[in-house]
N, C-alpha and C positions, 0 to 999 in steps of 0.2 A: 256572651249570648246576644244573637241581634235582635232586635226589636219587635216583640208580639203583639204589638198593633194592630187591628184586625182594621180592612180598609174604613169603615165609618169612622173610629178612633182616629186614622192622620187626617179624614177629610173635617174632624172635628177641629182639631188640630192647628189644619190649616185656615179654616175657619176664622177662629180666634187669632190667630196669628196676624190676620186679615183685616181685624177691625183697628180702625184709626186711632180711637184713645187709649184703647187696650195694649198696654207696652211688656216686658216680660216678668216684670214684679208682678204687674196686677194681675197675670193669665195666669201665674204660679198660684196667687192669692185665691180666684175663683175657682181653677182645679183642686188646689186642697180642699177648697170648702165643699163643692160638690161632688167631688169623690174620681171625675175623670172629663177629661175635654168634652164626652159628649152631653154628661149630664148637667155642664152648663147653659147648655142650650133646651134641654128640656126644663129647667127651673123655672119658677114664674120670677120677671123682673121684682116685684116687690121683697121678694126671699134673698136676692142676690144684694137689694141695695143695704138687709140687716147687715152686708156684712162690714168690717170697720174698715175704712178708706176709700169704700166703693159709694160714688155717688151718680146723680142721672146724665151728668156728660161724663163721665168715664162707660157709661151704658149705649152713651148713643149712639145707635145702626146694630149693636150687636146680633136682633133677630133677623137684620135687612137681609132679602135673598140673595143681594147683588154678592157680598160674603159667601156665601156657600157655592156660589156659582165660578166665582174664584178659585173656590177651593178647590172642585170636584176639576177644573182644570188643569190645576195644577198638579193635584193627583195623577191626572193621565199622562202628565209631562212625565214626571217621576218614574211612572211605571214603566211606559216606553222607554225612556233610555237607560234605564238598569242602573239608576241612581237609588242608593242605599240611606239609609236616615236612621237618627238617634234621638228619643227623646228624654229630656232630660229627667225622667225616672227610672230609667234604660239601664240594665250591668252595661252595657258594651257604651255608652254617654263616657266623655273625658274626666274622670273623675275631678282631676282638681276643679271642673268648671260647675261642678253641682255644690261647691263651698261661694259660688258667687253668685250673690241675690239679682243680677241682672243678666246674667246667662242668658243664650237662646233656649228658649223652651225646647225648640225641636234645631236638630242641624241634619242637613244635606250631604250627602260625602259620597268619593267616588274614588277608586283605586284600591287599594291592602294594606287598609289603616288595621293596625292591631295594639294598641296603647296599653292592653292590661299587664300591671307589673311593670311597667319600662318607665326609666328615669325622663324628664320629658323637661329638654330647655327650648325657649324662644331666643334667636339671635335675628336681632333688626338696626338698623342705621340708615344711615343717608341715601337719595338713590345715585348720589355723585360719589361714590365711593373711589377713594384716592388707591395709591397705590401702595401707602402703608396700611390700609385698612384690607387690601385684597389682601394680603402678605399676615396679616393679623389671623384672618376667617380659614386660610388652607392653615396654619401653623396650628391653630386653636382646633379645628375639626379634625387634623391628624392626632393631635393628642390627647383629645376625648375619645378618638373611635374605638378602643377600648374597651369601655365602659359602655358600649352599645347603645346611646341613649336617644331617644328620635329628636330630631331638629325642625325646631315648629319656627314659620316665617311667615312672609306677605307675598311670596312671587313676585314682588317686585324689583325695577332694576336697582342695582347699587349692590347695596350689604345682602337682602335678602335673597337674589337669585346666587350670589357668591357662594352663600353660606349652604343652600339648597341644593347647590352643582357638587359641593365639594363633601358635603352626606352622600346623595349618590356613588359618586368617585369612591366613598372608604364603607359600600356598603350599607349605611346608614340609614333607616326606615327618616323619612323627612315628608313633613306636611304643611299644606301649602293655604292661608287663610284668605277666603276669598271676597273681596268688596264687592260681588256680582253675582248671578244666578251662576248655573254650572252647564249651561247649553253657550258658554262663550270663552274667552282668556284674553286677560287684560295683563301685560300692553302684549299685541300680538304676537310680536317677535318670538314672545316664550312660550311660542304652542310648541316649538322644534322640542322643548322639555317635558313637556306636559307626560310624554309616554314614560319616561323614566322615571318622573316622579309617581307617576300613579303603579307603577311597577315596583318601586321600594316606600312605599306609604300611600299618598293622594292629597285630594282637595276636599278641602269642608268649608261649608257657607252656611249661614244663615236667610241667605239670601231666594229670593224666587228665581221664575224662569226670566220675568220679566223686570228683576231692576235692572240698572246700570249701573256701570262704574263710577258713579257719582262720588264727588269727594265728604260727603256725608255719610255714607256710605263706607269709606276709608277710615274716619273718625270711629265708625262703629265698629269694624270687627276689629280694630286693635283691642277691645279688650277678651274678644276670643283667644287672640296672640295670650294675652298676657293673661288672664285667666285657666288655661289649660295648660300651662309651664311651670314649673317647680323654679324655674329662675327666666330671669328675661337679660340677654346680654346687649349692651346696645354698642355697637363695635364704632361708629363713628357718626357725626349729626355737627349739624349745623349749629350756631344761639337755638333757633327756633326748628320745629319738625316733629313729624307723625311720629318718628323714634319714641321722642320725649313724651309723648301724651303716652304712649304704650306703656313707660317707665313708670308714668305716674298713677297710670292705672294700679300696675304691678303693683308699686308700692302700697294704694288702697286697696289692693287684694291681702296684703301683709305678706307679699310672696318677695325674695330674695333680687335686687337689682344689680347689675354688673354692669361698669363703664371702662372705656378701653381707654387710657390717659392718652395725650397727644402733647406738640409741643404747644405754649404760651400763643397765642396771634393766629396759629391755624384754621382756619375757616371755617371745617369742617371735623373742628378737634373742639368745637368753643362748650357746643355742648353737654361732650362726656367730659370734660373740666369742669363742668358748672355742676351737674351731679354729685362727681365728687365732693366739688368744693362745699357742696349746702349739703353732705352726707346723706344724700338721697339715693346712693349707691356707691359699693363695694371696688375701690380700683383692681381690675383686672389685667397683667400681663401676660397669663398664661391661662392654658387650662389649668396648672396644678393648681392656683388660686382658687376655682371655682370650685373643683375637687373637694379641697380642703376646708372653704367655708361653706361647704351643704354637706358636709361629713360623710360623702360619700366610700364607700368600702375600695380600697385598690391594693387586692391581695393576691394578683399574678406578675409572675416574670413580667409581663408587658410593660406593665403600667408602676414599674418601678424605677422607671427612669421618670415617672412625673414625679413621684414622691421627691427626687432627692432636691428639689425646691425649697422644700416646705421648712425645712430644719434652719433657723434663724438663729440670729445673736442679740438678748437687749443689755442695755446702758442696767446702769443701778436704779436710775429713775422709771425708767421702762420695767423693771423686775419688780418696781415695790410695787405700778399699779396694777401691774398684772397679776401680783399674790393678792390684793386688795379684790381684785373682780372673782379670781378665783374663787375665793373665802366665803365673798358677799356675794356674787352671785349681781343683778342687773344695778347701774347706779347712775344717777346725774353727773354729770361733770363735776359739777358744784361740791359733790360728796366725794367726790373725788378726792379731790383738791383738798378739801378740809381734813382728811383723813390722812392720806398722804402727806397732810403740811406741804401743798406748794400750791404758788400763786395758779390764779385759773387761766392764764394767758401761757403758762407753760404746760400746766396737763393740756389743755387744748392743743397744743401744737405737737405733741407728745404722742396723743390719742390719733392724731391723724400720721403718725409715723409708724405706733402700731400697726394700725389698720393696713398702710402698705406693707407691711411686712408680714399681715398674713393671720395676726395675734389676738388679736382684738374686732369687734363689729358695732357700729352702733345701730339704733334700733329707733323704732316709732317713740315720740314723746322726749328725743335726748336720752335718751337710756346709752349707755354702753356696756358690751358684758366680753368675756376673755373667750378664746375660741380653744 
């Protein structure tokens, strides 16, 4: 269903959207309490500050007109160029992104985004992407295409236009999250794509007519990336990178991480090593991997050539802690190990050999549990 917002409602909206200290916790906070964007603005200030976290510089400029004059602007941008919008109390809003308390209240969107019921991963990395990481994003995209599930990115160069070319190529509905209003494309080169994507999915922003592509700006919508994905794959990254804050977003979303292993000293491998290594994501080689740790359903001819991965061999030490997790369901290391009767330097080392094999996952807080 797309959005019944009657024009006063977005120019509310945008309104608030608009005020300075007003960020998207608090605009969530004063819409629930008044019942709709616009009745925050007909409230009297004293009503709004009962409520708990709202004080008088969180209110300040709220009734200024310069706000609503913004708004009704940007209203008219909106309407002239046949740009479509979701707010976040919307069926047609990304559902996983209404499980995250800083969500954009309202987003922007343009092309044949259709998300309801569809499997929905983020694949992001470096923009230096080498030539094992192109080799990575066609091999992974061919063997998820499948399972028909949209590929949500950044448009930008490297891993993210890779992974966004090679959805188009197998058919693939792919969306494109944008650091900028939607009267532009950032970096230019990829306007020559722009029609293809907005032809098997599009672009969504948070963003007005008038930001820029500021690197603050990039900081911010990774957690749209990583908020509206049931998993975020990060295919190759530097020590440091915009990948990795996506990652860690993910992760405080409590949504599923995937790192694409690389060799030892690689430059732009140092990253998805380092996830691995501190268990802040799932090592990925394949798709059957990802497949198989979000229990997705793969019950056609196609897609039975991913499964035959999946079928492992473990040690005796590998098979008692895996009846162990089985039995008991999430545990510490620590309980591991005590229960198992083995040192914790060897279930440790253990548990990360599960985990490559597909068996096992760990979880928020050191938890481990058997897959």
């Amino acid at each position: 269903m797309a959005s019944q917002l009657a024009k006063e409602e977005l120019i509310a909206l945008l309104r608030l959207q608009n005020v300075p200290n007003i960020g998207d916790v608090i605009a969530k906070k004063l819409i629930a309490h008044c019942g709709s964007p616009e009745a925050v603005f007909e409230d009297r200030r004293r009503q709004l500050l009962k409520i708990d976290g709202i004080g008088t510089y969180t209110l300040k400029g709220l009734y200024d007109t310069e706000h609503l004059e913004a708004a009704e602007a940007e209203f008219d941008f909106i309407n002239h160029n046949d740009i479509g919008f979701s707010y976040f109390m919307d069926e047609d809003h990304p559902a996983y992104l209404k499980h995250c308390v800083d969500s954009p209240i309202v987003l922007f969107k343009k092309g044949n985004i259709n998300l309801k019921g569809r499997k929905i991963i983020s694949v992001v990395g470096t923009r230096n992407i080498t030539s094992y990481g192109i080799a990575f994003c066609e091999k992974f995209i061919e063997e998820i295409a499948p399972l028909n599930p949209v590929i949500v990115s950044g448009f930008a160069y490297g891993v993210d236009i890779c992974a966004q070319r090679m959805a188009v190529k197998h058919g693939l509905q792919t969306i494109g999250c944008l650091a900028h209003g939607l009267n532009q494309m950032y970096p230019k080169i990829h306007s020559k794509y722009q029609r293809e994507v907005e032809k098997n999915g599009g672009f969504l922003t948070e963003f007005w007519s008038s930001s820029k592509p500021d690197r603050e700006n990039f900081l911010k919508r990774n957690r749209i990336i990583a908020g509206m994905s049931e998993a975020t794959v990060v295919v190759e990254s530097a020590e440091k990178g915009g990948s990795l804050v996506t990652a860690d977003i993910a992760n405080s979303y409590n949504r599923d991480v995937f790192a694409v292993p690389g060799r030892a000293g690689d430059k732009f491998s140092m990253g998805c090593n380092n996830l691995i290594k501190q268990q802040k994501a799932h090592m990925i080689t394949s798709a059957a991997d990802l497949i198989y740790l979000l229990d997705w359903e793969v019950g056609n001819q196609e897609t039975k050539t991913i499964q035959k991965q999946l079928f492992v061999e473990l040690d005796e030490t590998e098979k008692s802690i895996y009846a162990y997790l089985l039995r008991e369901g999430k545990q510490l290391l620590d309980s591991i190990a005590l229960e198992c009767q083995l040192p914790v330097f060897k279930v440790s080392s253990t548990l990360l050999t599960m985990e490559m094999k597909g068996v096992i996952r760990p979880l928020p807080g050191k938890l481990f549990e058997a897959i």
